[in-house]
N, C-alpha and C positions, 0 to 999 in steps of 0.2 A: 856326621858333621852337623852343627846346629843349622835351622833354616834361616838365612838372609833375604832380607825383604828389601825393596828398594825406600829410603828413609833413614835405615836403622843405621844408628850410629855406632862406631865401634874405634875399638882400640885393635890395631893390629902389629903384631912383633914384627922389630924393625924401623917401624915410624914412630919418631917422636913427640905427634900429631893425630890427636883423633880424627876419625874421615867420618864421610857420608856417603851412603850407597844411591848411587844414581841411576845406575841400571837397575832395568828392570825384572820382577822374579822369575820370570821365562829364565832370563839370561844367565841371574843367580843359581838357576837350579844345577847349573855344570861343575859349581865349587868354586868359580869366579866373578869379579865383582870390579865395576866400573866405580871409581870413589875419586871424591875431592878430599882435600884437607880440610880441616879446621883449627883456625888459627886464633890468638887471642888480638891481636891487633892488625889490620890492613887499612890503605890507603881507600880512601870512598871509593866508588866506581860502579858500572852497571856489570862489570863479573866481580865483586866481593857481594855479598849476599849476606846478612848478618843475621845470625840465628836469634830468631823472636819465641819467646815464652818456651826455653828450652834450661835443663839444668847443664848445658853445656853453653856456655855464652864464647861468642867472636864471632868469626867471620868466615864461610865458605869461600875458598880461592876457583872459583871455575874454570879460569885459564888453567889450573895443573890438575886435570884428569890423570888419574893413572889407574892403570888396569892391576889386580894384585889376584893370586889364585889361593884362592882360602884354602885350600883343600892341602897346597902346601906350606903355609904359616898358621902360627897360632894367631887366633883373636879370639875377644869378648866382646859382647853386643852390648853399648852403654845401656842405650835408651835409644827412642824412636823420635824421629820429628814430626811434626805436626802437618800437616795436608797440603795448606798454605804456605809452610817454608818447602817442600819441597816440588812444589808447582814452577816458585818461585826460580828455585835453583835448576830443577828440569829446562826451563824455557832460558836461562841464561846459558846453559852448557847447549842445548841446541844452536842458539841463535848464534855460535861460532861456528856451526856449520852450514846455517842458509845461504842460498844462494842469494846471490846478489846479481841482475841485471845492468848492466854498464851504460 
């Protein structure tokens, strides 16, 4: 199976949506893979996240994480993103699970 790195964008059978891998290569290394969508149009917001200086242009949706296990679908690895976009979209998919103090 190809190596998945957290970044690398891909095409996977079944979605009609390129994703982004969010988790990280530790976790890719089992054949599974934490990914968001990418879409060509979303609503502004602090989870749409819109891919800068990529041959993939829209929008990362971070509210819909889904888990997908490569190892049982096919995918291809587009391209990879840039450091900067996926810092960006790291810290937005966390920041749905900080705690919050009341």
């Amino acid at each position: 199976m190809q190596k998945v790195e957290q970044g690398d964008l891909l095409k996977v059978g079944g979605l009609s949506f390129p994703v982004i891998v969010v988790s990280n290569d530790f976790f890719n290394e089992s054949g599974k893979a934490i990914v968001c969508p990418i879409v060509a149009h979303a609503a502004e917001g602090p989870l749409h996240i819109r891919m800068k200086d990529s041959p993939i242009e829209g929008y990362v949706l971070c509210e819909q994480v889904r888990f997908v296990d490569l190892a049982a679908r096919r995918f291809s690895k587009l391209t990879a993103s840039h450091y900067f976009d996926i810092m960006d979209i790291s810290d937005a998919v966390m920041s749905m699970f900080d705690y919050q103090a009341l």
